[in-house]
C-alpha positions in Angstrom: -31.7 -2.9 -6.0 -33.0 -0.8 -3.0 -31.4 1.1 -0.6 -31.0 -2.0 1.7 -29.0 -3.6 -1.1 -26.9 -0.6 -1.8 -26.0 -0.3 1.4 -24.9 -4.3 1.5 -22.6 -4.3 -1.6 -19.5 -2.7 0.2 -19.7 -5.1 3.3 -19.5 -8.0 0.8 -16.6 -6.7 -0.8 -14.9 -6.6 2.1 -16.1 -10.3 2.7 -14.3 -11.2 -0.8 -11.1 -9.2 -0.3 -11.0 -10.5 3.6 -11.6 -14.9 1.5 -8.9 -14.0 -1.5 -6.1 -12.7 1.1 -6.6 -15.8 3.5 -6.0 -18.1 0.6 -3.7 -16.1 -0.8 -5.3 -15.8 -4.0 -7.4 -13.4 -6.1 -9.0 -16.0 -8.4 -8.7 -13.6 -10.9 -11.3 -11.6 -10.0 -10.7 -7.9 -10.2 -12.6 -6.1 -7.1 -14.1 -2.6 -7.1 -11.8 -1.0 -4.7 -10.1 2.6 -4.1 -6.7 2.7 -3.7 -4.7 5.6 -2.4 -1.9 6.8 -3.9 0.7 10.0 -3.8 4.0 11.1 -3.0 5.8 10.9 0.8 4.4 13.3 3.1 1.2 14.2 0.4 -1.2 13.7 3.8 -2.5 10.3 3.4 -2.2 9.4 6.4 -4.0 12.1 7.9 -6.8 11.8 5.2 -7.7 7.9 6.4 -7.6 9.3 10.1 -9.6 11.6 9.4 -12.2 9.3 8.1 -12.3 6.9 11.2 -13.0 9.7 13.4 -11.8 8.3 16.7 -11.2 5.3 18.3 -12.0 4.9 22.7 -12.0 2.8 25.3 -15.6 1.3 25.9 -15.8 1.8 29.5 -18.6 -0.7 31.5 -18.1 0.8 34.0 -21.7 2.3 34.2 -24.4 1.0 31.8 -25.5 3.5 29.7 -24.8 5.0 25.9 -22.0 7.2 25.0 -23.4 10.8 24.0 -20.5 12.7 23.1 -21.2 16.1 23.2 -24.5 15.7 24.1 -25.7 19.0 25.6 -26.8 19.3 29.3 -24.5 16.1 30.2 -21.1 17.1 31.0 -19.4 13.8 31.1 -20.4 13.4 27.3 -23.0 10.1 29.1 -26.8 9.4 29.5 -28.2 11.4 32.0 -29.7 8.5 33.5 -26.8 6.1 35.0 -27.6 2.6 36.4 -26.1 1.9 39.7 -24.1 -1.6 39.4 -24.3 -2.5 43.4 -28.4 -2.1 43.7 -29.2 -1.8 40.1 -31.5 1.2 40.8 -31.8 4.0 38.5 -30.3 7.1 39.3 -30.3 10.4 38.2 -27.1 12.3 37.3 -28.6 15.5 38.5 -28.4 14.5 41.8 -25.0 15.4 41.7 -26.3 19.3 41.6 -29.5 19.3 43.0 -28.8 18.6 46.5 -32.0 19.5 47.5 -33.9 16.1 46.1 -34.2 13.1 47.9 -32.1 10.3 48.0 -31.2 7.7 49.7 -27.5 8.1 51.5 -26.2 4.0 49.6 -27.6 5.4 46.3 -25.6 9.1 47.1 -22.5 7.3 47.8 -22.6 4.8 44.7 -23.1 7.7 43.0 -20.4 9.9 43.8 -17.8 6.4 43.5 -19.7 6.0 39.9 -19.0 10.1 38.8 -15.2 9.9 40.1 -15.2 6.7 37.8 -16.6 8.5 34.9 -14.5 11.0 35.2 -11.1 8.8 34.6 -13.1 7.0 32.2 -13.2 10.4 30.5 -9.9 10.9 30.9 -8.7 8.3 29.6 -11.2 8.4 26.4 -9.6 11.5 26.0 -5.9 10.6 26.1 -7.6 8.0 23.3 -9.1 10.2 21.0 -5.9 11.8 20.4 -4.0 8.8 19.2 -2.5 7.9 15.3 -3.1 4.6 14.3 -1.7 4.9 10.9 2.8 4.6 11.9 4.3 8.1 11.0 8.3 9.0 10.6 10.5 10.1 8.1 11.0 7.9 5.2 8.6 5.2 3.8 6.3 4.4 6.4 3.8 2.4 4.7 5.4 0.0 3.2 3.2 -2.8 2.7 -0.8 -2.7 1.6 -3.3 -1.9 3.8 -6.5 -2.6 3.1 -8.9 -0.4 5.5 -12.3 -1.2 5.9 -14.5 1.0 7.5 -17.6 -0.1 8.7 -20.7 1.7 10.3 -21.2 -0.2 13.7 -22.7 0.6 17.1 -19.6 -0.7 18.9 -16.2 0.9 18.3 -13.2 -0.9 18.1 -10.4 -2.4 15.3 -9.8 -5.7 14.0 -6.8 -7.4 11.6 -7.6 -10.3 9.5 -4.0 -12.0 10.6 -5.5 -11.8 14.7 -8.9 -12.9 14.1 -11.2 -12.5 17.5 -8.8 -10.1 18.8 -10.4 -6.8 19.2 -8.4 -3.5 19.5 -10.0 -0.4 21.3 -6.5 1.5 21.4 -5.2 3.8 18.4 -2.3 3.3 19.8 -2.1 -1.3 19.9 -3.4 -0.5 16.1 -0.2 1.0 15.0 2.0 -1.1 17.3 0.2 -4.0 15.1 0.9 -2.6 11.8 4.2 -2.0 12.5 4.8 -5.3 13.7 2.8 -6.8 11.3 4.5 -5.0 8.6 8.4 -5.6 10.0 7.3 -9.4 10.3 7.3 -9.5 6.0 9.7 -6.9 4.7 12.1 -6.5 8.1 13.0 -3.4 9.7 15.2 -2.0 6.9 12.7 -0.3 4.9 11.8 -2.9 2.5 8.6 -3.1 0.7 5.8 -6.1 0.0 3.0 -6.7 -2.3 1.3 -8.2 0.4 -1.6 -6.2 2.3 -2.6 -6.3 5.7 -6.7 -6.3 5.9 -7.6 -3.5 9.0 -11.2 -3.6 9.8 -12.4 -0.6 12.0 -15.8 -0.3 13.3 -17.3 2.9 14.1 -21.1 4.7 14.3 -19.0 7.8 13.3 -17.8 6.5 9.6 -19.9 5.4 6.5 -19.1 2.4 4.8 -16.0 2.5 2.9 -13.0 0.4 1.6 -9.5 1.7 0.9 -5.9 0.7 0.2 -3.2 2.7 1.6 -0.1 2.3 -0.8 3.3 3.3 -0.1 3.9 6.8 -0.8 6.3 7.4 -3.9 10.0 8.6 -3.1 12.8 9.3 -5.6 16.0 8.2 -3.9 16.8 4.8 -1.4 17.3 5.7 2.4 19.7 3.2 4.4 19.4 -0.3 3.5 16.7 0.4 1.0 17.7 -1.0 -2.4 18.6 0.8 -4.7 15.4 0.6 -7.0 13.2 0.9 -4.2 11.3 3.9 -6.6 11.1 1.2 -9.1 9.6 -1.4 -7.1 7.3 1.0 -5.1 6.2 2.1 -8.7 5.3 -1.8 -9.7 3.3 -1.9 -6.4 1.6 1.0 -7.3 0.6 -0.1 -11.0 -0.5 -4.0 -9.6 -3.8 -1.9 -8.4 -4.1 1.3 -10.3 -3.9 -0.5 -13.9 -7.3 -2.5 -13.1 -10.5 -1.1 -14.7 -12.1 -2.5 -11.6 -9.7 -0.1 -9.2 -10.8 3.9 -8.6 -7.5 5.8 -8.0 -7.7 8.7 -4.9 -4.7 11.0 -6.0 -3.6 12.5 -2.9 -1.7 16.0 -4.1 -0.6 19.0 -1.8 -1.5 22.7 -2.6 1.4 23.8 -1.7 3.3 22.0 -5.0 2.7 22.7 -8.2 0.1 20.5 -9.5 2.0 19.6 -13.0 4.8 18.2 -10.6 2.0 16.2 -8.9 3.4 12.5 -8.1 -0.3 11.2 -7.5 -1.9 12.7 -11.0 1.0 11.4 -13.4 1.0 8.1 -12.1 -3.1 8.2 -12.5 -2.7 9.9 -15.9 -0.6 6.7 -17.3 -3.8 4.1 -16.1 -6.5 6.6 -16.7 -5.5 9.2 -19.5 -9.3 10.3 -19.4 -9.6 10.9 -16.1 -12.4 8.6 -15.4 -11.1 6.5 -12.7 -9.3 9.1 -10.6 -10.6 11.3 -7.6 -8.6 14.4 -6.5 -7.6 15.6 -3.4 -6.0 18.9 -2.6 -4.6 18.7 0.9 -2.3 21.5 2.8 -4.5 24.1 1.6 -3.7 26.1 4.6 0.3 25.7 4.1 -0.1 27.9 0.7 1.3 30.9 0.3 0.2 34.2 1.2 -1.8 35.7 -2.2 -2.0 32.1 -3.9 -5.0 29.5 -4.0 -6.4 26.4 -5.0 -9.8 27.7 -6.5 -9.0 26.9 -10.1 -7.7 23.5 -9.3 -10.8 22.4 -6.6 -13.3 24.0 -9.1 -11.8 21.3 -11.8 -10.6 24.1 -14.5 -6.7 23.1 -14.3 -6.5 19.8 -15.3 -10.2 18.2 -15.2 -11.0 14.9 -14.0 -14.5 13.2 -14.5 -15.0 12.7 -10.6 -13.4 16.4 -9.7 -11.2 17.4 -7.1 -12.3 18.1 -3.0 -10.4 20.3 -0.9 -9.2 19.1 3.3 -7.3 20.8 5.5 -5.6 18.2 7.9 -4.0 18.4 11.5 -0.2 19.8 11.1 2.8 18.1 12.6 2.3 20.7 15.4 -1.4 19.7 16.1 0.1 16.0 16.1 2.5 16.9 18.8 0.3 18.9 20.6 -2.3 15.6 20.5 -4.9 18.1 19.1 -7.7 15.3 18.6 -9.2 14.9 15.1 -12.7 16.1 16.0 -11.4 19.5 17.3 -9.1 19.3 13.7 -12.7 18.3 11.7 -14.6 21.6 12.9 -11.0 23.9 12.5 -10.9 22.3 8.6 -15.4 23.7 8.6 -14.0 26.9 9.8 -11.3 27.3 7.5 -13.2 26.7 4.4 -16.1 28.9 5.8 -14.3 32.1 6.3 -11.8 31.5 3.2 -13.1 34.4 0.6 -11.5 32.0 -2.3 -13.9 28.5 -0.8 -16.5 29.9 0.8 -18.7 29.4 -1.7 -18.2 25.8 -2.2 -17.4 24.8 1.6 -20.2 22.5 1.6 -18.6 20.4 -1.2 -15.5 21.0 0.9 -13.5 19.0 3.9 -12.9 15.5 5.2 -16.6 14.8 5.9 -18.1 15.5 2.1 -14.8 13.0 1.0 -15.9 10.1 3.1 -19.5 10.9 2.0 -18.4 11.1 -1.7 -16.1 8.3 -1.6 -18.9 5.9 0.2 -21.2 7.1 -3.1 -18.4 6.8 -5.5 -17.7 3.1 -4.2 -20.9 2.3 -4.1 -21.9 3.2 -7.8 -18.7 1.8 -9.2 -19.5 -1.7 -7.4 -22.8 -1.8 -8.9 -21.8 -0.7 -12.0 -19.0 -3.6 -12.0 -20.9 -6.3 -10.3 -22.6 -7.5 -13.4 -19.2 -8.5 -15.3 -18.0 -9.9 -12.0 -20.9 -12.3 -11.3 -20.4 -13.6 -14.7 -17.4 -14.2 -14.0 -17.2 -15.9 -10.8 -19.9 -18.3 -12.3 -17.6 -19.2 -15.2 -15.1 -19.6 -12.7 -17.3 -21.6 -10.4 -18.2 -24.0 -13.5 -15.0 -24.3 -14.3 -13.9 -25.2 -10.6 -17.0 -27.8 -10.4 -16.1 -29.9 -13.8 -12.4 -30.1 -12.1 -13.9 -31.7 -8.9 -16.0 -33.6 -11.0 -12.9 -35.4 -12.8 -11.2 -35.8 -9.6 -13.9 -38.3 -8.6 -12.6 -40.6 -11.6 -9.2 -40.0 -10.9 -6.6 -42.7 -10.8 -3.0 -42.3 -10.2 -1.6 -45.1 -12.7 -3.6 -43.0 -15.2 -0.8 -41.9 -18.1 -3.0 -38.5 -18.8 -2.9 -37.5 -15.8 1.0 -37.8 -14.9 1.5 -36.2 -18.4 -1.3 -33.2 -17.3 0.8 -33.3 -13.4 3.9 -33.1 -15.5 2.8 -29.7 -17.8 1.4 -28.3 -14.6 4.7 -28.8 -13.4 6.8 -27.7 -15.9 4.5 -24.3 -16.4 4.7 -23.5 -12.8 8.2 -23.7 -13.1 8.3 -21.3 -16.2 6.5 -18.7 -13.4 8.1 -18.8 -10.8 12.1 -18.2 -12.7 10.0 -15.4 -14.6 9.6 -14.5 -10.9 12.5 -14.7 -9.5 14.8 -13.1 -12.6 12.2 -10.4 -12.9 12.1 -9.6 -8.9 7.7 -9.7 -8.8 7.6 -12.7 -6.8 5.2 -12.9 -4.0 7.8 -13.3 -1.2 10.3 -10.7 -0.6 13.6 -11.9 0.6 14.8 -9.3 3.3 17.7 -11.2 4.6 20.1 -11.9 1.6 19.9 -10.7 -2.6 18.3 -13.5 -4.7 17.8 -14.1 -8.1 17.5 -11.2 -10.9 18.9 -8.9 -7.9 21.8 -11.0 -7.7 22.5 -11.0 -11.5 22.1 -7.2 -11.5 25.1 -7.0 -9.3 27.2 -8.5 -11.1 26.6 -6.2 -14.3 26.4 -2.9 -12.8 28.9 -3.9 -9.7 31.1 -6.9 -10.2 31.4 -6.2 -14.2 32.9 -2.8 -14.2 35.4 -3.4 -11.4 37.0 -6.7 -13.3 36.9 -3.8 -15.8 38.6 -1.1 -13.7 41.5 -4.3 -13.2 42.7 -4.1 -16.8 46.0 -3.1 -17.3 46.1 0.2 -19.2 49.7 1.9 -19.8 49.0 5.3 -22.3 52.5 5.3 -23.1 52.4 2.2 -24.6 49.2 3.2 -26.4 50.5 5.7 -28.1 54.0 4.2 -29.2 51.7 1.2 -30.7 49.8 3.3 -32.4 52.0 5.7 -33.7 53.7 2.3 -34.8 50.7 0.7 -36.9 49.9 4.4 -38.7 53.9 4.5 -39.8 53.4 0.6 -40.5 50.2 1.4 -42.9 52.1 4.1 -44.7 55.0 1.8 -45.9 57.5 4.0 -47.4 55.0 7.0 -48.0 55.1 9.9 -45.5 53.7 9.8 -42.1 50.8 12.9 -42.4 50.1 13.1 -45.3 46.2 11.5 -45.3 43.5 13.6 -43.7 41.8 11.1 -41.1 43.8 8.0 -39.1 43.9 5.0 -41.8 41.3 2.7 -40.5 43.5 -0.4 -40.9 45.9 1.4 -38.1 42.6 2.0 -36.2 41.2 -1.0 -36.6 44.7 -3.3 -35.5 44.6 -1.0 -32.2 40.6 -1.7 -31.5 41.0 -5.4 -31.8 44.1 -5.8 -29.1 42.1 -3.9 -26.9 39.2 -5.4 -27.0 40.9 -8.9 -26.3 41.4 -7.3 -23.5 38.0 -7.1 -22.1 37.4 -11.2 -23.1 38.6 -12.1 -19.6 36.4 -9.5 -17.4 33.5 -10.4 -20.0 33.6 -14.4 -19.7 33.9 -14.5 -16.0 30.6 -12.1 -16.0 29.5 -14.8 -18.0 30.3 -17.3 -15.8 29.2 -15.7 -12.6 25.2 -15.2 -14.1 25.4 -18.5 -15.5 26.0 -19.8 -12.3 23.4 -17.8 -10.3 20.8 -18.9 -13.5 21.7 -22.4 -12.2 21.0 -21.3 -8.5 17.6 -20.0 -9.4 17.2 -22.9 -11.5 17.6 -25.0 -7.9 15.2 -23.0 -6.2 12.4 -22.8 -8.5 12.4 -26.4 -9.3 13.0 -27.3 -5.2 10.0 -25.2 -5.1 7.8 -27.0 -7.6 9.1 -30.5 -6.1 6.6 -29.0 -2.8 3.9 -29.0 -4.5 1.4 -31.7 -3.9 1.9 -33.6 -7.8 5.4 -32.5 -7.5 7.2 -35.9 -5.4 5.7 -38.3 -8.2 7.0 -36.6 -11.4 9.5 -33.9 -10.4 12.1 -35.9 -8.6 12.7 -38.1 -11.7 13.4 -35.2 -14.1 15.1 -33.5 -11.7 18.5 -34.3 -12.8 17.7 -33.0 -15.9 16.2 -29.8 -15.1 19.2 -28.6 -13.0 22.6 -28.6 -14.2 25.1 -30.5 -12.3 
């Protein structure tokens, strides 16, 4: 495959991932992807803006390229500006060179044209310094996203949910992936499996495909549930587990690698360390005398793919709306004049990442796209011989109710496995459902019908002393070693009788929300389009009255 081709295979990646999330399906096809993963406030958000650089506003005002930072042009524009009233080319040294000729319509279009530039410029400015990734305290990204980052002339963002809508504005990107994210999981924190596809084109980043995943936390944060680690955790593992899936393992330096989130979690899927790529970020946070050189030099713990160094803006360069290409050449500086990095700065920084990764990507997907060719063909044959007997089909035909029927029936097995087990595609943010609700009752309702018993330990003891003096008969009360286990045994069992009555209406309580989800799973399969022929006759016996 030639260069051309290489550079093609992420692009159609990104078609595939952009076909299975509109359909909602992956066809089980594992993609070559990279997903990003580490613990809250580890700097992946400041890694990914890093890599788009900076989004503007495309002024038309003038026509003419953008050349920013182009030497001898002060505005950051081509030197030679079209005049939109006469269409005559004019030069932008006119504006200092009084002394050439011009005509007195073409002067004053172009002083109305630099005073347009110049808010144009402003405003570009006021652009560049924007997040478009949301930031706070707490999980912030909390569902998918998918960001594909595509070499383009033309700068701007697009979502897969707002197709034709083009964004130009850091700021409208974050809004939408707030929104977006708030419109699935609510605004208490919640979590979903389900990404959001980002598409950002740039000339200023190399092709590249990433998954943002929601940063790992330890404890639940206001209406969070309480196994919000756990589920965050399952997210994590539905992408990292995959052969198919290179792990980024975003760690600070100013933690002790061994208590690295990122690593252990990639150490579990990839024990080797073939799938995982480190980054060390905070390097300038670490304290005086200490360094990162053993770890970026890949002596501490070793991975296949190594470890790369970036220094990212601070809160206080956030605030201050320090803009990321003034951060990029601080982060160059920083590893230049470090006596520990110097001498490996060039395999340093945000812009040897995003080169790396783009190679990385690019390898794996060639490597892989063998074994998923074959695969989508079987799949495709498979698909064609099911369209095939579809031509034949006739809906008196007894195989095929009875086929309908096992569909049925096995779709319904899923979705309770689903809905007990709390992985179902749908997130209910408005009420507990399901396995959720069943947990409550054991670790809630359970121990306070417990709490009710009635438990005098003055009557305790009088029965017991009772049933030891009973066992003895006539021989003398402490004169054994241990408590006879007949006495012990007559106490256990009235107490225990106690705890029939808390126990059976636990019973009775899961029982009844097993029926509930019972309900909902087979109200479920009745939607489907086989489901009104078959399912409402064995309804009845699927659900309990």
């Amino acid at each position: 495959m030639g260069n051309r081709g290489m550079e093609e295979l992420i692009p159609l990646i990104n078609k595939l991932q952009d076909a299975f999330s509109s359909i909602g399906q992956s066809c089980n096809l594992d993609l070559p992807q990279i997903a990003v993963v580490g613990g809250q406030s580890a700097g992946k958000s400041s890694v990914l803006e890093n890599f788009v650089g900076s989004l503007h506003y495309v002024g038309r005002m003038i026509s003419g390229r953008s050349r920013r930072g182009q030497q001898g042009s002060s505005l950051g524009f081509d030197e030679d500006l079209m005049c939109p009233s006469c269409g005559v080319s004019i030069s932008a040294r006119l504006a200092n060179d009084c002394t050439r000729p011009a005509s007195l319509a073409h002067l004053i279009h172009l002083h109305a044209h630099l005073g347009g530039l110049l808010h144009l410029r402003r405003q570009w400015s006021s652009s560049c310094n924007e997040d478009f990734l949301p930031r706070g305290s707490g999980i912030v990204t909390r569902r998918p996203l998918i960001l594909q980052l595509i070499n383009n002339k033309a700068e701007y963002a697009e979502f897969l949910h707002c197709k034709g809508k083009k964004f130009v504005d850091f700021e409208e990107v974050r809004l939408e992936i707030e929104a977006e994210t708030d419109r699935l999981t609510g605004s208490n924190k919640g979590i979903s499996p389900i990404p959001i596809n980002l598409r950002v084109y740039s000339p200023n980043v190399l092709n590249l495909t990433l998954i943002d995943l929601p940063g790992m936390t330890k404890v639940a944060v206001g209406d969070q549930p309480l196994d919000i680690e756990y589920q965050i955790r399952e997210m994590l593992m539905q992408f990292i587990t995959k052969e198919s899936c290179l792990i980024l393992a975003v760690t600070p330096a100013n933690t002790d690698l061994a208590n690295s989130d990122a690593l252990k979690i990639a150490k579990e899927v990839d024990p080797q360390g073939l799938r995982t790529i480190g980054v060390i970020t905070k390097l300038d946070l670490m304290d005086e005398g200490t360094d990162a050189r053993d770890i970026l030099e890949n002596k501490l713990l070793p991975l296949r793919r190594g470890y790369i160094g970036v220094v990212n803006r601070s809160q206080k360069d956030i605030d201050g709306r320090k803009d990321i290409r003034a951060a990029l050449a601080a982060e160059r500086k920083f590893f230049l004049s470090h006596p520990s990095y110097r001498h490996m700065a060039e395999r340093m920084g945000t812009p040897h990442l995003q080169k790396t990764l783009n190679q990385q990507l690019t390898n794996h997907i060639r490597d892989t796209l063998p074994g998923l060719r074959n695969k989508l063909q079987s799949q495709l044959l498979s698909l064609e011989k099911e369209v095939e007997e579809y031509k034949h089909y006739r809906p008196d035909d007894p195989t095929r109710k009875t086929k309908a029927l096992l569909q049925m029936v096995q779709q319904f097995g899923v979705d309770f496995e689903k809905c007990i087990e709390g992985s179902g595609d749908q997130v209910d943010t408005v009420e507990l459902s399901g396995g959720a609700r069943i947990n409550r009752i054991f670790h809630e309702r359970f121990p306070f019908e417990l709490v009710k018993i009635v438990f005098d330990e003055k009557e305790l003891r009088r029965e017991i002393s009772h049933a030891i003096k009973n066992v003895h008969g006539v021989r003398q009360v402490g004169t054994g070693l241990f408590t006879p286990d007949l006495a012990f045994e007559a106490i256990v069992k009235k107490q225990i009788v106690k705890l029939k009555e808390p126990c059976v209406k636990c019973i009775d309580l899961v029982i009844q929300e097993l029926i509930n989800t019972v309900r909902q799973c087979t109200n479920k399969v009745l939607q489907c389009p086989a489901g009104p022929a078959t399912g409402r006759r064995s309804n009845p016996g699927v659900t309990p009255p």
